[in-house]
TIVO-154075 format. One record per atom (N, C-alpha, C): atom name; z, x, y. Coordinates in steps of 0.05 Angstrom, whole numbers. Atoms other than C-alpha are relative to their C-alpha. Example, Ala and Ser with C-alpha at 12.3 -4.5 7.8 and 13.67 -1.06 7.14 Angstrom:
residues 2
<atom = N, Z = 0, X = 18, Y = -24>
<atom = CA, Z = 156, X = 246, Y = -90>
<atom = C, Z = 0, X = 18, Y = 24>
<atom = N, Z = -1, X = -16, Y = -24>
<atom = CA, Z = 143, X = 273, Y = -21>
<atom = C, Z = 14, X = -15, Y = 22>
//
This chain:
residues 63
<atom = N, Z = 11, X = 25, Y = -8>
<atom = CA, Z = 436, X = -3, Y = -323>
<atom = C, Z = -4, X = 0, Y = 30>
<atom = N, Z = 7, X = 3, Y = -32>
<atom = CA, Z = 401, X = -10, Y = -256>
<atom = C, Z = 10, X = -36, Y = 11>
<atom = N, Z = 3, X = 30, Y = -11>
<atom = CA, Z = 419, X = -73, Y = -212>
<atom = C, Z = -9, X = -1, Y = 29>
<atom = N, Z = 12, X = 16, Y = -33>
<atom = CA, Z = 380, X = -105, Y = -155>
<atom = C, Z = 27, X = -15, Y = 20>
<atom = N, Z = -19, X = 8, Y = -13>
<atom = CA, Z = 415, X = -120, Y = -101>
<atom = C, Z = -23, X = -11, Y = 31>
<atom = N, Z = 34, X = 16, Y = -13>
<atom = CA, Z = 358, X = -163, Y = -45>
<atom = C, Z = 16, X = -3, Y = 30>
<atom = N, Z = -10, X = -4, Y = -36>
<atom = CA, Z = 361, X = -159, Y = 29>
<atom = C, Z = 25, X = -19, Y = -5>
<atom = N, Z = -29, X = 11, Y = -7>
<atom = CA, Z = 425, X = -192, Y = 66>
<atom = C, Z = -1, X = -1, Y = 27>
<atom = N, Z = 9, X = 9, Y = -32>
<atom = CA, Z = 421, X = -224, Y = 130>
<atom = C, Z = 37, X = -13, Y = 14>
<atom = N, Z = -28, X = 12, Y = -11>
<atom = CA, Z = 495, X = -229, Y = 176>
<atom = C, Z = -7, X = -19, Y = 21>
<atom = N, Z = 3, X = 25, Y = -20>
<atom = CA, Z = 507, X = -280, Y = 217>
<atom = C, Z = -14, X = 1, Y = 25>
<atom = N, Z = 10, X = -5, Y = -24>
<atom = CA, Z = 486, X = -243, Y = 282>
<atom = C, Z = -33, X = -5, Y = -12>
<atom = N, Z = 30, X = 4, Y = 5>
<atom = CA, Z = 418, X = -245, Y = 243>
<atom = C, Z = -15, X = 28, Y = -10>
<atom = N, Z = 3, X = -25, Y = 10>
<atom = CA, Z = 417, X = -175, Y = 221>
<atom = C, Z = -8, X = 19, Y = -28>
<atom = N, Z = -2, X = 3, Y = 33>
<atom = CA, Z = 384, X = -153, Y = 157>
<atom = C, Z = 6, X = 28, Y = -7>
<atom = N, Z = 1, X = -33, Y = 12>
<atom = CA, Z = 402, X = -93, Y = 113>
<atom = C, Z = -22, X = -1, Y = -32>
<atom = N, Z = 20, X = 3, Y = 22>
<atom = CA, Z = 347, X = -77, Y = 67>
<atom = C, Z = 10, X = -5, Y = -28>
<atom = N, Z = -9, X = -1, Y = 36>
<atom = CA, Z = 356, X = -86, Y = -18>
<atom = C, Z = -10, X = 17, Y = -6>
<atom = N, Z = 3, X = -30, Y = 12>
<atom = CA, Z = 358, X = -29, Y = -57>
<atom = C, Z = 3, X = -6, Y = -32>
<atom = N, Z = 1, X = -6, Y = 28>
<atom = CA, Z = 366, X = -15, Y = -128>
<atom = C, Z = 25, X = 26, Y = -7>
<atom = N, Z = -27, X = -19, Y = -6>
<atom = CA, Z = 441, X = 16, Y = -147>
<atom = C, Z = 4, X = 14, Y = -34>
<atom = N, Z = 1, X = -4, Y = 26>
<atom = CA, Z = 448, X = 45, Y = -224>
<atom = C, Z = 5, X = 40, Y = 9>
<atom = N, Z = -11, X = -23, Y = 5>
<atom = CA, Z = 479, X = 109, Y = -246>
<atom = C, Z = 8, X = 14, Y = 24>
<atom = N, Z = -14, X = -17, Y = -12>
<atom = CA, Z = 511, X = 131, Y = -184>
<atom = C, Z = -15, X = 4, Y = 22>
<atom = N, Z = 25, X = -15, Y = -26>
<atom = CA, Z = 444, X = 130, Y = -145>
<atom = C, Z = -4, X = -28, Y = 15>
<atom = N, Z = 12, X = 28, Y = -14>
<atom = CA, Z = 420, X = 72, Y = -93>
<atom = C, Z = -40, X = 17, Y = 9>
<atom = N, Z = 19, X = -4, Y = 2>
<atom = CA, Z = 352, X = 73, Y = -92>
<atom = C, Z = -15, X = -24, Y = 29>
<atom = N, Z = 10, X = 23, Y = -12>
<atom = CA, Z = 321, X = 30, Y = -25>
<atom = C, Z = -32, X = -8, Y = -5>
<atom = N, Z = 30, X = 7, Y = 4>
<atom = CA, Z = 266, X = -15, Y = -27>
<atom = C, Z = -9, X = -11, Y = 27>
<atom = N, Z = 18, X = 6, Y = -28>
<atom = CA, Z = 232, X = -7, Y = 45>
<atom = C, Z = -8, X = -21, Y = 6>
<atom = N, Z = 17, X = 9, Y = -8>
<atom = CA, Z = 179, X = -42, Y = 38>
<atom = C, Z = -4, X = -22, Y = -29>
<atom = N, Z = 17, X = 19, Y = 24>
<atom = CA, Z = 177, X = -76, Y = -33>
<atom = C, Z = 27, X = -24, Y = -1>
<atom = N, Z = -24, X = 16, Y = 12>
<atom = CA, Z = 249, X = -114, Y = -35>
<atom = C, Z = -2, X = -33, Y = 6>
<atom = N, Z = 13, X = 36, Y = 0>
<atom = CA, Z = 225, X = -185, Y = -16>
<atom = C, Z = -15, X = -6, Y = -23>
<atom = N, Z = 10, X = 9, Y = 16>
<atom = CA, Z = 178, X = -177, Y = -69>
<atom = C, Z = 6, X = 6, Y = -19>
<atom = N, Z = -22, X = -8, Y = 27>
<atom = CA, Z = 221, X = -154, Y = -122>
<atom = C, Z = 19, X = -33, Y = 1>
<atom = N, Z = -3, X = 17, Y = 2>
<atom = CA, Z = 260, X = -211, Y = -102>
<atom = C, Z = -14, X = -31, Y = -15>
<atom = N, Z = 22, X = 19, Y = 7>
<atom = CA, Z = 205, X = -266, Y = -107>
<atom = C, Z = -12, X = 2, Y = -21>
<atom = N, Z = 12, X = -8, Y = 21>
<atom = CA, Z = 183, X = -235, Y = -170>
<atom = C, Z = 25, X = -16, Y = -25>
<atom = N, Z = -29, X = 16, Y = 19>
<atom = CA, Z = 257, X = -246, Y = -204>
<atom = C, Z = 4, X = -30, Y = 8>
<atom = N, Z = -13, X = 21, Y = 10>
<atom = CA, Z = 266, X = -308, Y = -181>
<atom = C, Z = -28, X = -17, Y = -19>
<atom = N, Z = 7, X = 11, Y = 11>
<atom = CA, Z = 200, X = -329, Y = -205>
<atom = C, Z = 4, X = 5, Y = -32>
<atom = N, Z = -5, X = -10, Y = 28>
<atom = CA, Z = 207, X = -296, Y = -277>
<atom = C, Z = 36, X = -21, Y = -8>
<atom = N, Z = -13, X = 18, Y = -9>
<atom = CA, Z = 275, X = -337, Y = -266>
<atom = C, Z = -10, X = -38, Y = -8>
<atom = N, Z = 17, X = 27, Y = 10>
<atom = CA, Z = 237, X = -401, Y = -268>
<atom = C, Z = -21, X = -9, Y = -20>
<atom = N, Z = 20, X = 14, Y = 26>
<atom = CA, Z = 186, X = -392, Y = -318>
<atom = C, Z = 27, X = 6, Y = -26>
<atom = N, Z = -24, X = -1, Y = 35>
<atom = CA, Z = 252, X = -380, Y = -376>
<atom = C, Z = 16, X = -22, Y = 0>
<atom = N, Z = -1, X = 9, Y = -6>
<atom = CA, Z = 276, X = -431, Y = -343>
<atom = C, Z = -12, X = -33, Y = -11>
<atom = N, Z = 19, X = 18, Y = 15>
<atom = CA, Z = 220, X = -482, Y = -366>
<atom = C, Z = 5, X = 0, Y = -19>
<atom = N, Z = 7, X = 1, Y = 27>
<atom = CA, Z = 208, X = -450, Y = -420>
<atom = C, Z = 25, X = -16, Y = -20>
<atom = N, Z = -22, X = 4, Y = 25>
<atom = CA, Z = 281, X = -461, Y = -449>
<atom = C, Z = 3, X = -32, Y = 1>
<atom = N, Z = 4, X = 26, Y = 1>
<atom = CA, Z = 273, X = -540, Y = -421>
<atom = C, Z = -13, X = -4, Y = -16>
<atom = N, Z = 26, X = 21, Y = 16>
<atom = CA, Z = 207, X = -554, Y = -465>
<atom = C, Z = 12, X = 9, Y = -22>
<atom = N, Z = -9, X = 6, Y = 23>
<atom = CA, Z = 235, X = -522, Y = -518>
<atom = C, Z = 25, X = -2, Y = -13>
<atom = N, Z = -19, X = 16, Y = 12>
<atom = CA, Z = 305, X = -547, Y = -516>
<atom = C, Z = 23, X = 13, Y = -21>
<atom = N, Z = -14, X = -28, Y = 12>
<atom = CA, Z = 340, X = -480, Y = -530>
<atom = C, Z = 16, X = -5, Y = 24>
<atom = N, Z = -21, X = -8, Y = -18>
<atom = CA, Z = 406, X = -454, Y = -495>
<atom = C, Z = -16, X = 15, Y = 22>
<atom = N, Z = 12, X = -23, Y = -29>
<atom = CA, Z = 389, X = -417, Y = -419>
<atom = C, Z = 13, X = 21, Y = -22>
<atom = N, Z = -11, X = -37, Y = 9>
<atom = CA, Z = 402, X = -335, Y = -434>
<atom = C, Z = 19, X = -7, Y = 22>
<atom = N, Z = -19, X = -4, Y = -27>
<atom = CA, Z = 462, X = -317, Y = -393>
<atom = C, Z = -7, X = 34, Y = 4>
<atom = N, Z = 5, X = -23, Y = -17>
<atom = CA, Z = 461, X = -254, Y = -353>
<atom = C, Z = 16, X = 23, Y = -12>
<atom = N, Z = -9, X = -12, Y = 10>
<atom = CA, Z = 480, X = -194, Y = -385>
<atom = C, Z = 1, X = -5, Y = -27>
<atom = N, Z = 3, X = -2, Y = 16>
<atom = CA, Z = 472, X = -214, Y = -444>
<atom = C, Z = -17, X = 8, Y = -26>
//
């Protein structure tokens, strides 16, 4: 199982990029990890809807 893991900004203001961590490997994402982010959270919000209109349980994570 791969997991995202999305930039990270310290207090000085400092970001370290997001990568992608699964089997032992980290994998960075240069140039795409904002939009990997913005992707999940929208996919995020459309199951989101969906499970409002039709009045089903949310999925939980890992499951």
């Amino acid at each position: 199982m791969w997991l995202f893991v999305p930039d990270r900004r310290n207090p000085a203001g400092d970001v370290r990029t997001g990568y992608l961590s699964g089997n032992g490997e980290r994998v960075v994402l240069q140039h795409c990890s904002r939009l990997l982010a913005d992707f999940l959270r929208t996919i995020r919000q459309i199951e989101e809807d969906f499970t409002a209109r039709c009045g089903a349980e949310p999925a939980q994570a890992g499951a």
